[in-house]
N, C-alpha and C positions, 0 to 999 in steps of 0.2 A: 432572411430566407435565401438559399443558395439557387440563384438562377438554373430553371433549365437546359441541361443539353439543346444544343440548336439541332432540328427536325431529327432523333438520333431514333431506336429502335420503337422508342414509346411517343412519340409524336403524335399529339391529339389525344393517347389515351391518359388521364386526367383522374383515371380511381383506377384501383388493383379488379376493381370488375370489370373495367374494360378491355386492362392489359389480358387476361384472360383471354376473355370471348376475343379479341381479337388474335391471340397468338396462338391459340390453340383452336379455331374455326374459322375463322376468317383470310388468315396470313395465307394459304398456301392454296386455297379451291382456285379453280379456273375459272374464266371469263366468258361470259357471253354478252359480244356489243352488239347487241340484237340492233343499233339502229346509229349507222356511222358515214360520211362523207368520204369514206376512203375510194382511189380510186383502182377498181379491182384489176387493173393490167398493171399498176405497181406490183402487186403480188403475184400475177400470174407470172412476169416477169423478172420475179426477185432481184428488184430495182434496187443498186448501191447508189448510197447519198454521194454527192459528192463535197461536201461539207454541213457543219451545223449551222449553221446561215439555210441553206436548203431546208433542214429537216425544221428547223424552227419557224425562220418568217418566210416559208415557202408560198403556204396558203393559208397563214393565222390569222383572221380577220381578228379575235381575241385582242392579240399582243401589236395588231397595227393600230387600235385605240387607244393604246398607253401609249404607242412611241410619239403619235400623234400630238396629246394629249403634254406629252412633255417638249414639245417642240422641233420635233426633229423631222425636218422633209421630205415630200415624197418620193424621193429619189432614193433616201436610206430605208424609208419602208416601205414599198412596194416596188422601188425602180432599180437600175442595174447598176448601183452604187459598188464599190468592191465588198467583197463577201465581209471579209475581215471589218471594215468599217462599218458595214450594218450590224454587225454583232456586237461593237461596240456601244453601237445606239443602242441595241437592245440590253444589255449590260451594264450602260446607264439608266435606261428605263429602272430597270427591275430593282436596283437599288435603292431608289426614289418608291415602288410601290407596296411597300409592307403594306400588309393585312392583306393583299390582292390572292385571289385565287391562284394568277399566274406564279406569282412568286413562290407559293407553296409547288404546284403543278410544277416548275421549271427546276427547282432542287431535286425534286423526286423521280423526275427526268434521269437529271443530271445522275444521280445517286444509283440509280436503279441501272442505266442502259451504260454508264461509261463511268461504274465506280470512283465516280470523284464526288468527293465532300467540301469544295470549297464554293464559299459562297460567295452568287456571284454577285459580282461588282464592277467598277471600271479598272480599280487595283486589281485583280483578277481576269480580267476580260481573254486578254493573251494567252495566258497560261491554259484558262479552260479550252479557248478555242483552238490553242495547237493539240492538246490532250485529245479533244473531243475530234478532230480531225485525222487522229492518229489511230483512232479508234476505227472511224469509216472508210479510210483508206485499206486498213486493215483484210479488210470484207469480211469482218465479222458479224458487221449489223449489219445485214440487208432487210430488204423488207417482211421476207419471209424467217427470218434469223428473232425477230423483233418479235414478232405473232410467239413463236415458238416459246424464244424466252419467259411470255407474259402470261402463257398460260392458255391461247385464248383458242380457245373450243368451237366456236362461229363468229362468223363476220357478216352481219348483215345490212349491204350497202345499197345506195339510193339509186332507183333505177329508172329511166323515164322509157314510157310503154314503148318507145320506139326502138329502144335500145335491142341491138341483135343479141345483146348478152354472150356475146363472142370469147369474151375473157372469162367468164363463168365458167361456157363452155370446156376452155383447158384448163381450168382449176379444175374440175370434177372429174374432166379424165385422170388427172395428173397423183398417182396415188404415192408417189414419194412426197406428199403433203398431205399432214393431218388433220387441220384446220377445216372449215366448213364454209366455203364462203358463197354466200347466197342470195340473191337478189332480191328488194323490195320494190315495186309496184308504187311510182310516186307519180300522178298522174294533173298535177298541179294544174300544166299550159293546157288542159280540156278544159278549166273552169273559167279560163281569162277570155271570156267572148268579148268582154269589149275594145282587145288589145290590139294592135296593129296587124300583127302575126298570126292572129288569132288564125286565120286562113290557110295560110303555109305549112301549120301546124297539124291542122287538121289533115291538107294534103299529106305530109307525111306518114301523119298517124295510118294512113289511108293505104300506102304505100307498104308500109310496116304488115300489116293486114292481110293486105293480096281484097281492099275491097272499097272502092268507086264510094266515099263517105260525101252525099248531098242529101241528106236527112237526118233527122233525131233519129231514128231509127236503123240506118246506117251503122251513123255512131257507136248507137249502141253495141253493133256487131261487132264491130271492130274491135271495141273496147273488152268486150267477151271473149275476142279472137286472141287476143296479147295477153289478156289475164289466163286463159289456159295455157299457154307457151308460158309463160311465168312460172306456171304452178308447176310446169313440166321438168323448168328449168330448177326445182326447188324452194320456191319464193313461198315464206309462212306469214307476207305480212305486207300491209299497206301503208304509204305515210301520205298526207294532207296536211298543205299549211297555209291555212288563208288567215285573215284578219277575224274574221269568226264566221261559225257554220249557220245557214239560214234554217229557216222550214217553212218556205213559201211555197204551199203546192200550186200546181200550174195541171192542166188537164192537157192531152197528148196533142193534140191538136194546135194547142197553144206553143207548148216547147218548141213542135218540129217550127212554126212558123218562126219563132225567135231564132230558134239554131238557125234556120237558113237564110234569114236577114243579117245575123252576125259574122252569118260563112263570108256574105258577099257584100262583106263592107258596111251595112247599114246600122242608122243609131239603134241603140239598145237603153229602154229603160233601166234606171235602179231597180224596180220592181223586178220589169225581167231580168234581169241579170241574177239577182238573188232566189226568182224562181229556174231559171236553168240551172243554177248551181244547185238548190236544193233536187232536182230531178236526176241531176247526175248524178249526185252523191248517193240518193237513194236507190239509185242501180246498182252503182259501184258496191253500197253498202249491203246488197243483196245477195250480191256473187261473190263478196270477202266469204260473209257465211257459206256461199256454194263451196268455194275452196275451203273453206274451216281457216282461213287465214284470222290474222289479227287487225285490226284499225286503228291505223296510229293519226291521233290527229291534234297537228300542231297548230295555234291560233293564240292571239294578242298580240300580233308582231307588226312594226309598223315599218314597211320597206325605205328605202335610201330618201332620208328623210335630207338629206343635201344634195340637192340638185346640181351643185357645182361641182362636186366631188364624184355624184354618180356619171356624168359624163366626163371627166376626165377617165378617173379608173373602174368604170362600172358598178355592177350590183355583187354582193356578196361580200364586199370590199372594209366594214365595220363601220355602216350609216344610217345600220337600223336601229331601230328603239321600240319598248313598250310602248303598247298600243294602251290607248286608256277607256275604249269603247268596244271590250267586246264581250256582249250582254251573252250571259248565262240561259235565258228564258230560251231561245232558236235555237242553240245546243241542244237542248232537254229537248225542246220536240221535235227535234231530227232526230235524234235517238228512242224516243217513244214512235215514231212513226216506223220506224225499220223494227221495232221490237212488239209491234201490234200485230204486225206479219210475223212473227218469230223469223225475223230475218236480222235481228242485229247480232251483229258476228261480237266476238270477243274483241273489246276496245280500250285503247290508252289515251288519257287527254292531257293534254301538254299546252298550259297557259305560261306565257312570258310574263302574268300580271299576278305577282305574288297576294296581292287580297284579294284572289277568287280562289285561295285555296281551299277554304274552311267550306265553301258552295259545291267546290268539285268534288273534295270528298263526299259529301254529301250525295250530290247528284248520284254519283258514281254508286252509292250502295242502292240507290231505287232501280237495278237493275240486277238481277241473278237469275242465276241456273242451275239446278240443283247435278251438282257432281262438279262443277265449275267453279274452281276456289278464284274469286276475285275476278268475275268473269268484266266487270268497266273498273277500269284502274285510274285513280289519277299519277300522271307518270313524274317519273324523276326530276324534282327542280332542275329546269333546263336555261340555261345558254345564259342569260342575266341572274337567272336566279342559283346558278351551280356554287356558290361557294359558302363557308361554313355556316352563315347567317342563313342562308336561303334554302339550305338540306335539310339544318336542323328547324326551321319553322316547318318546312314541309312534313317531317317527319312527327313534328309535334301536332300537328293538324291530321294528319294521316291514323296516329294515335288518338285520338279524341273523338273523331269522326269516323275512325272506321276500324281495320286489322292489319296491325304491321304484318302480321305473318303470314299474310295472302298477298305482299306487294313484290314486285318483279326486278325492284335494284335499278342499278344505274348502267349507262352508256356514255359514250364518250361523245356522241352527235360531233364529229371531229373533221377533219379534214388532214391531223398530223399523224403520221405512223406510231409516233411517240405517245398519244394521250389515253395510252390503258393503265398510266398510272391515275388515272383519276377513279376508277375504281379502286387502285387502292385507297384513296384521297376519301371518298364513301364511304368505304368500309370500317375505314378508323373513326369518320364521324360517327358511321351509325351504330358500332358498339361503345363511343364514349356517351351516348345519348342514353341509351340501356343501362350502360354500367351507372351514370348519374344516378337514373330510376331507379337501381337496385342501394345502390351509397343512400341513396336520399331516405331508402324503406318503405319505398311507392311502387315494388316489385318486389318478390319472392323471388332469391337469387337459387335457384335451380338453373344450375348449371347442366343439365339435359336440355331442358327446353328450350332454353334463352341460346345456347347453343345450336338449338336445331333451327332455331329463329333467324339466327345470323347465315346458317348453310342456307336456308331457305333464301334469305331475300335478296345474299350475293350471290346464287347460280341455280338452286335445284327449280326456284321459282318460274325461273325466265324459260330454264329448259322446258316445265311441264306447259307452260302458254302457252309457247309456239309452237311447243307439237314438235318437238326436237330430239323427245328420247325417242 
């Protein structure tokens, strides 16, 4: 049997019903990363890279686990090795990782933003990285050249309540850009009462406000105060990412006393800890609905599981791991408690722990709205689970347990300017997944529907949830 083209026009698609649906509805629609790490003064100020060294192992906590992983020191992956040499590493790396998400993601890259088809390697290393440098000096790919290119219709970046959203700001005046790029409301350092900071934090928040924060009540204003500035500023959406979400209710009385024992240093139980975070979140989850935003809430993640590594180069650095304890049961009745009020807003759940999918979808359908297609979603195999094993379980679980053609597609949760090819990296999974269904004769291949399925779950969907058209 005559080998495959390496990643050529048909890549991943596997039956003539996928090449279809995917060339003719999928290949050309635009993007919405409704939920991304980008940092938005890159874009406001259409930031030129100054090499692919920059654009790749700038902030990839991804690809610092593989170089890691194949031995190559912190100097080549996160320190101020010469460009050229860390690219090497990385170019050793990737040749050592077939089957890896990256490897695929890093072609498609390569392919897409700087028309080169060689793959890479350490024989190669050079060649792409002058190629690939000739390209950014160029000032062809800037930050906003990239957006353009790919398609992408909004950028919805992660925003902590304090943020002036300054760079928003002159993105929204700035009408020689088409793109949408729009804050999300990620309000995580309100829930860490037990933490050192927790205090300072608060100060801030406080400060952000224009309001004197020594109460749970306070609090709450404050937190009211920045979710309307948010909403003002364009923001369709909230993110949350703890280890898992509680439902310990606590009565007012009790909160404010905990809030202001944690304000000022003192110990906090597990118990309270998990009833002030239920208390917040059920505020929080109150006023998402006030604003008609959406609740994204990310959980099973277990933070900088190396303590040597986190104080050398900090958190976010590639030291987290699946959490393997976070119980389904406190989810469900945090969301039955905000939906007893008809107060829970439109919601996405995003587990790191690929066997609670078959549960989420689940869960997720005990909640509707009549007019509200897919109003609790379980969201996009994310961050361990983003590659082709972990899309298409999700997808096949998604199927079984609920309606592909109420789900919202993927995002790039990224930190690279580069990584909106991973939408297309989706897209091809999820019409080779269909196209299977239909080859196999476990789907009626109408090409209407199955068509409008694929427009649906790569953009018209996302659009209509966030309230975008």
């Amino acid at each position: 049997m005559e080998r495959k083209a390496f990643m050529d026009e048909d890549f991943l698609l596997d039956t003539q019903d996928a090449k279809t649906l995917y060339h003719k509805y999928a290949e050309n629609m635009p993007i919405i990363d409704y939920h991304c790490h980008i940092d938005p003064r890159e874009i406001a100020e259409d930031k030129q890279y100054t090499s692919i060294t920059e654009l790749w192992l700038g902030g990839d906590h991804y690809k610092w686990r593989l170089m890691r992983q194949c031995g190559f020191g912190e100097e080549l992956v996160t320190g101020n090795a010469d460009d050229r040499e860390r690219f090497r590493a990385w170019a050793a790396t990737l040749e050592q990782a077939v089957g890896s998400p990256l490897y695929h993601w890093s072609h498609l890259e390569l392919q897409r933003y700087f028309d080169c088809r060689l793959p890479i390697n350490m024989a190669n290393a050079d060649e792409i990285y002058d190629k690939c440098n000739e390209v950014l000096k160029s000032g062809k790919l800037t930050a906003r050249s990239i957006i353009e290119q790919s398609k992408v219709k909004v950028v919805g970046t992660t925003d902590d309540p304090c943020d002036s959203l300054e760079w928003h700001k002159k993105l929204a005046a700035d009408k020689s850009f088409d793109c949408k790029v729009i804050p999300t409301f990620r309000p995580d350092k309100v829930l860490l009462i037990e933490g050192c900071k927790f205090a300072d934090y608060i100060a801030k928040l406080g400060e952000s406000a224009g309001i004197a924060i020594d109460s749970f009540e306070s609090l709450k204003k404050a937190l009211a105060d920045r979710m309307d500035f948010f909403a003002e500023m364009g923001c369709r959406s909230s993110d949350q990412s703890t280890v898992v979400f509680p439902c310990v209710r606590m009565d007012e009385a009790k909160v404010d006393e905990v809030f202001r024992r944690g304000l000022n240093g003192g110990k906090v139980t597990e118990e309270e800890r998990l009833g002030y975070i239920t208390e917040v979140m059920l505020f929080l989850g109150e006023n998402y609905a006030r604003h008609g935003w959406v609740m994204q809430l990310h959980f099973g993640v277990a933070r900088n599981s190396n303590t040597k590594m986190f104080n050398k180069v900090g958190r976010d650095t590639g030291f987290d791991r699946i959490h393997s304890d976070a119980p389904i049961e406190s989810l469900a009745a945090f969301l039955d408690e905000l939906d007893k009020n008809d107060s829970l807003p439109k919601t996405v759940l995003y587990s790191l722990d690929p066997s609670m999918n078959s549960a989420l979808d689940v869960l997720a359908k005990c909640f509707n709205e009549e007019g509200v297609r897919g109003k609790v979603q379980h969201g996009a195999a994310w961050w361990f689970c983003d590659n082709q094993g972990g899309m298409r379980d999700h997808l096949r679980s998604l199927c079984e347990q609920g309606v592909l053609g109420t789900f919202i597609g993927m995002l790039t949760d990224s930190r690279c300017m580069l990584s909106y090819t991973r939408h297309e990296y989706f897209r091809r999974i999820l019409c080779s997944f269909i196209g299977r269904l239909s080859d196999n004769g476990e789907v009626y291949f109408d090409e209407e529907v199955l068509g409008r399925i694929v427009k649906n779950v790569s953009f018209d969907n996302a659009m209509e949830f966030f309230g975008l058209k």
